[in-house]
C-alpha positions in Angstrom: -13.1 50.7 -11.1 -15.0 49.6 -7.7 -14.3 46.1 -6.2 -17.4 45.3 -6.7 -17.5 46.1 -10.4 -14.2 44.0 -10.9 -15.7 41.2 -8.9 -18.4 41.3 -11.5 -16.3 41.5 -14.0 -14.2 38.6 -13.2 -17.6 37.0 -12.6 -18.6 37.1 -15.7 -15.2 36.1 -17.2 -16.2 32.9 -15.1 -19.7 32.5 -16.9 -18.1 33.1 -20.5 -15.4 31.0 -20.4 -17.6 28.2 -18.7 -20.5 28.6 -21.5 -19.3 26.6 -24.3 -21.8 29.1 -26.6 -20.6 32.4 -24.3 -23.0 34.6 -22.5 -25.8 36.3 -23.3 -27.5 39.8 -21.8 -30.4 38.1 -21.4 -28.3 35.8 -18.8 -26.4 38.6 -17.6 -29.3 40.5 -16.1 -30.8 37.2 -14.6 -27.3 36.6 -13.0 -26.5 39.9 -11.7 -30.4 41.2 -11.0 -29.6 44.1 -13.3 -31.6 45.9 -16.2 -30.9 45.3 -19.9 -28.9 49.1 -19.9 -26.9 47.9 -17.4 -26.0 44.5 -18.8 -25.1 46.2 -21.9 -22.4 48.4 -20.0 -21.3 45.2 -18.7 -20.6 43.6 -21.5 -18.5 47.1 -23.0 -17.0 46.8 -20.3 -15.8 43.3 -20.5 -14.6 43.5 -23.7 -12.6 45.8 -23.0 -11.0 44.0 -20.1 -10.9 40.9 -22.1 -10.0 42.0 -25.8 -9.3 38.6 -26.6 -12.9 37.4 -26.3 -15.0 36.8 -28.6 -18.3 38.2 -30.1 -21.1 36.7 -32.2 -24.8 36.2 -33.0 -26.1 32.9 -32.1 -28.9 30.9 -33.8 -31.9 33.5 -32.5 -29.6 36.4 -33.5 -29.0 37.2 -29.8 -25.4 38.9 -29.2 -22.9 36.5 -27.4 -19.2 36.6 -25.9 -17.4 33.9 -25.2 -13.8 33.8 -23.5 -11.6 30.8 -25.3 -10.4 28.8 -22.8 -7.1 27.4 -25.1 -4.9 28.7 -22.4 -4.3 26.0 -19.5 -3.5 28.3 -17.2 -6.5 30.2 -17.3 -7.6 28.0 -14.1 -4.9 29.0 -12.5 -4.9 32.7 -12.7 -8.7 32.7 -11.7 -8.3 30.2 -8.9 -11.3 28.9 -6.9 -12.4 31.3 -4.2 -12.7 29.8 -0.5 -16.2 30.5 -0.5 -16.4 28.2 -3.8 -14.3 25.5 -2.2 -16.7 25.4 0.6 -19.6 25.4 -1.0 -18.2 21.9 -2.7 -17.1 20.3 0.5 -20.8 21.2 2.2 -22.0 19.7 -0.8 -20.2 16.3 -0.7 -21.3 16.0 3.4 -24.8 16.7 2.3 -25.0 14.1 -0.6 -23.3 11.6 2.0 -25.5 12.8 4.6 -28.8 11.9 2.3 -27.3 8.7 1.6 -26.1 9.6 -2.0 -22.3 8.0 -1.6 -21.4 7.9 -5.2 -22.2 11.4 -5.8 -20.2 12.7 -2.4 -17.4 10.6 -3.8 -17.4 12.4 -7.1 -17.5 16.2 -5.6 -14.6 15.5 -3.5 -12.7 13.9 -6.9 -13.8 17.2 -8.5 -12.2 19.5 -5.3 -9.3 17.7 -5.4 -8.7 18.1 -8.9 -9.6 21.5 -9.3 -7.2 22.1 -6.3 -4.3 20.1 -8.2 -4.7 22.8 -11.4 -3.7 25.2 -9.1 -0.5 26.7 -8.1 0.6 24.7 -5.1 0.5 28.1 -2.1 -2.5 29.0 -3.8 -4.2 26.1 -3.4 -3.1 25.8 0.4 -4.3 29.3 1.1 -7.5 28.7 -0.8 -8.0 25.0 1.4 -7.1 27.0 4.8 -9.9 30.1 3.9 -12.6 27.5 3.0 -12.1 25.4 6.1 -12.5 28.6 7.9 -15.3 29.6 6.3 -17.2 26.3 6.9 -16.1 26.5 10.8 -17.4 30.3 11.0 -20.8 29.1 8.9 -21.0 26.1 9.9 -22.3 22.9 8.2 -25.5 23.5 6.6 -27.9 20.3 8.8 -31.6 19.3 8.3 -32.5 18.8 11.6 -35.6 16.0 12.5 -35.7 12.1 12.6 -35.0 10.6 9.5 -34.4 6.9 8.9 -30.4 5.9 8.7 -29.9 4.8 5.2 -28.1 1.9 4.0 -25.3 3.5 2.1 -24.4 -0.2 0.9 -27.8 -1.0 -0.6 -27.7 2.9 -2.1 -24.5 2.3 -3.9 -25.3 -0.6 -5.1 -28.6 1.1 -6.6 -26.9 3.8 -7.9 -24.8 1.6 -9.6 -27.6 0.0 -11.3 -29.8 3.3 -11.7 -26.8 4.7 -13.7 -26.0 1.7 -16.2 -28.9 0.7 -16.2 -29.1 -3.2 -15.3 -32.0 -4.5 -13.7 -32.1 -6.0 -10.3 -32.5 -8.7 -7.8 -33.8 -7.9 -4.4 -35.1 -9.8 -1.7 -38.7 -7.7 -0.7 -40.7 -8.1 2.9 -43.7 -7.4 2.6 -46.3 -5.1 5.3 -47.0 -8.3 6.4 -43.4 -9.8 7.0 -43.6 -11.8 3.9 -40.5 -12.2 2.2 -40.7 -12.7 -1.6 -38.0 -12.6 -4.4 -38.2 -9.7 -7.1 -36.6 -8.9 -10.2 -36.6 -5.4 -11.1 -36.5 -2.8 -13.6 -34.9 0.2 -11.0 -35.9 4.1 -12.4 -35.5 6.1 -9.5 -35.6 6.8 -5.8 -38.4 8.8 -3.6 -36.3 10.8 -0.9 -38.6 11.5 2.2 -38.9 10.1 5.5 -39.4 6.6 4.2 -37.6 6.2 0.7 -38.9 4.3 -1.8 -37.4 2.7 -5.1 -39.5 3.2 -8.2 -39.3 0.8 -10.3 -40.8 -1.3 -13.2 -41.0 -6.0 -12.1 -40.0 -7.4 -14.3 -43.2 -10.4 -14.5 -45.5 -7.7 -13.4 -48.4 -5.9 -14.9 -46.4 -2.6 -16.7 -47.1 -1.0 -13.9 -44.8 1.3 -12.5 -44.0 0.3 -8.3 -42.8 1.7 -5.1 -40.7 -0.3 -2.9 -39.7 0.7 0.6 -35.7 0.9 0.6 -36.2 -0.2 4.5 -38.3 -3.5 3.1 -35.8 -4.6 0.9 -33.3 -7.2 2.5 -31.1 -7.7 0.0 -30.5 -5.9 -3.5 -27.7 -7.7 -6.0 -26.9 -6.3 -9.5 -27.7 -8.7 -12.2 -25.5 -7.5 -14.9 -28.4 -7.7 -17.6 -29.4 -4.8 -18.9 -32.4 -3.1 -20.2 -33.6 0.1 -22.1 -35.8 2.4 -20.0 -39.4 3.7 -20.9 -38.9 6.9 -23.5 -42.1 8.5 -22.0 -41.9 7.4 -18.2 -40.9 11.1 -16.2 -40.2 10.6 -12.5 -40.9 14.0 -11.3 -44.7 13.4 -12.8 -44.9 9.8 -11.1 -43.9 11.3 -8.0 -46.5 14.0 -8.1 -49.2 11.3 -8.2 -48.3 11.6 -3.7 -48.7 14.3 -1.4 -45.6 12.3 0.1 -43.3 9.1 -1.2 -46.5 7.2 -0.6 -49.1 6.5 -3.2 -52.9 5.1 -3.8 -54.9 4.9 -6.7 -57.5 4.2 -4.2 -57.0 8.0 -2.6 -56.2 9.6 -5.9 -58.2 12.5 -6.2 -58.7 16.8 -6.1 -57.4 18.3 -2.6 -58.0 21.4 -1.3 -57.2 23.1 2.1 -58.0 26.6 3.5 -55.6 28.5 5.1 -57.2 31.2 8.0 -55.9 34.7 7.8 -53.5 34.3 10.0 -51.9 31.5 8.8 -52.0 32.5 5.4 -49.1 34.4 5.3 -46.8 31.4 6.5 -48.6 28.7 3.8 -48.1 31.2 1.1 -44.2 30.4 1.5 -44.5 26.7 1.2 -44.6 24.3 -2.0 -47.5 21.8 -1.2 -47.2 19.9 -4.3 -45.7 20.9 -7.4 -48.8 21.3 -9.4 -50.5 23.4 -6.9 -53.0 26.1 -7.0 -52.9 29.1 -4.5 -56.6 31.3 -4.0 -56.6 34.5 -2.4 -59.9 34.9 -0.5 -61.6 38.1 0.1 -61.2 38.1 3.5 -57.7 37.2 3.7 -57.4 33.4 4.1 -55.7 31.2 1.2 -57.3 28.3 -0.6 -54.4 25.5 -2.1 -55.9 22.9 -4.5 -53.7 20.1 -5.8 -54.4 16.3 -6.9 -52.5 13.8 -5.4 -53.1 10.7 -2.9 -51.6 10.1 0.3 -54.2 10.9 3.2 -52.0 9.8 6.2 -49.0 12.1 5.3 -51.4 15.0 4.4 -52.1 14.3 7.9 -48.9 14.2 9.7 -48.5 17.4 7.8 -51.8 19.1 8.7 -51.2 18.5 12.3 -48.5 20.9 12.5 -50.9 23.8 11.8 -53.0 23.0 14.6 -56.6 24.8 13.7 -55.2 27.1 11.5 -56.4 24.7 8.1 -59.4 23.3 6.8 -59.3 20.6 5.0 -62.3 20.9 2.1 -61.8 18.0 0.1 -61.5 15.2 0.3 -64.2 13.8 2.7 -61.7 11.2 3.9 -58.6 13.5 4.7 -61.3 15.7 6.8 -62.9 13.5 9.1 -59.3 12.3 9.5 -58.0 15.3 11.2 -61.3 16.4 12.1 -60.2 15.6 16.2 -56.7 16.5 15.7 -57.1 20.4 15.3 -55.5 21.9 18.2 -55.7 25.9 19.4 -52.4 25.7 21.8 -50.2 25.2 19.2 -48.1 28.6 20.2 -46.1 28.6 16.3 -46.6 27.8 12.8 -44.5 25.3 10.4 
């Protein structure tokens, strides 16, 4: 047998030991970007290298196996591979580095207890190869300005996303107001100005935005509350090209893409619910609703006069003076 076929092989182990129902051929091929012949040689081939696993029909009558994992030193024999290890650590530096403390905390609780399961030279060895790797890859960085979080106020929302108890904050308004706010917290808008979604408590129903850099103070009240079956963050935040949102500019968008730029806009995600249109002669047409004129703005600019905007009327005469030919690359 190749390397690379045991490498699969104990790859697989990995997945049906880790799948409390086993694995499937379906998930095979999607795992190892192989036909459904080839999957089924896999999994002949596993069995035979792992008699003690287990086969069975689930629920849809689709064939599973599943490794038992009764024997605790199962971790141990497999170990974790370096590049495994380092893929944890870059994952704790990049949760701290977005200002997600909690969640940095628990990865490096996970690496040091998967590390403890193991055999005490392995684990060394393993350690010393993934702090190799990481120095020949190096640390995965978004570069770009970006506003310095407050990794106090984060924790402390965390804290009160993940219970959830309702809040206390101290708000400053666009104006420099500053007013008291009791709060229902449901999630957070990550961009270059972060935003807390979250439901007042003496408001109107309506779902708000608050600008983490606005808030003064934020202090856990301890009350709880239950949240909103039907409220889905990922469709709230869609309502915004950006973390910002109007009803006022909520409405159809659509920008077209010349020929030459086509190419490069075809690789990005605009908005999840967007709409790519091939024109005949080569340039591409993205329709999307959302709001947000100035950051479709601060966007568009980057493509100098390589993008139209079509709709809406706003959003066009906006960049209309800001469409530049010397711009000598793309996004």
């Amino acid at each position: 047998m190749s390397f690379s076929k045991a490498a699969d092989l104990l790859r697989l182990a990995d997945m049906a030991t880790a799948r409390f129902e086993g694995v499937s051929l379906q998930e095979i091929t999607e795992e190892f970007g192989c036909d459904h012949r080839t999957a089924q040689r896999m999994a002949r081939a596993f069995e035979a290298a792992f008699p003690q696993a287990e086969v069975k029909d689930d629920a849809d009558r689709r064939r599973r196996w599943r490794l038992p994992r009764s024997d605790p030193r199962w971790l141990q024999a497999q170990g974790i591979r370096d590049g495994e290890l380092a893929a944890l650590d870059m994952a704790a530096r990049r949760a701290e580095r977005d200002g997600a403390p909690d969640d940095a905390k628990r990865l490096r609780a996970l690496r040091d207890r998967l590390l403890a399961a193991m055999p005490s030279s392995q684990a060394r060895r393993t350690e010393a190869d993934a702090e190799a790797l990481l120095e020949a890859q190096g640390f995965a960085s978004r570069p770009g300005p970006r506003v310095v979080p407050d990794l106090h106020m984060l924790g402390a929302l965390t804290e009160a996303l993940r219970a959830p108890f309702t809040i206390a904050v101290h708000y400053a308004s666009a104006n420099g107001t500053i007013s008291d706010r009791l709060l229902k917290p449901y999630g957070l808008l990550l961009g270059i100005r972060r935003y807390l979604v979250a439901l007042p408590v003496d408001g109107d129903g309506k779902m708000r935005r608050f600008r983490l850099d606005r808030i003064r103070e934020v202090r856990i009240t301890g009350q709880g509350f239950v949240r909103a079956p039907d409220f889905d963050l990922a469709q709230f935040s869609a309502q915004a090209f950006g973390s910002f949102h109007s009803d006022e500019e909520y409405g159809p968008v659509a920008w077209r893409f010349t020929p030459d730029a086509a190419s490069v806009a075809r690789q990005f995600v605009f908005h999840p619910a967007q709409e790519m249109i091939e024109e005949p002669d080569g340039a591409l047409t993205v329709r999307f609703t959302a709001s947000g004129h100035m950051e479709m703005a601060w966007h568009l600019y980057q493509w100098g006069d390589q993008v139209e905007v079509l709709t809406p009327a706003p959003l066009r005469e906006m960049v209309a003076e800001h469409r530049r030919a010397d711009f000598p690359a793309l996004p």
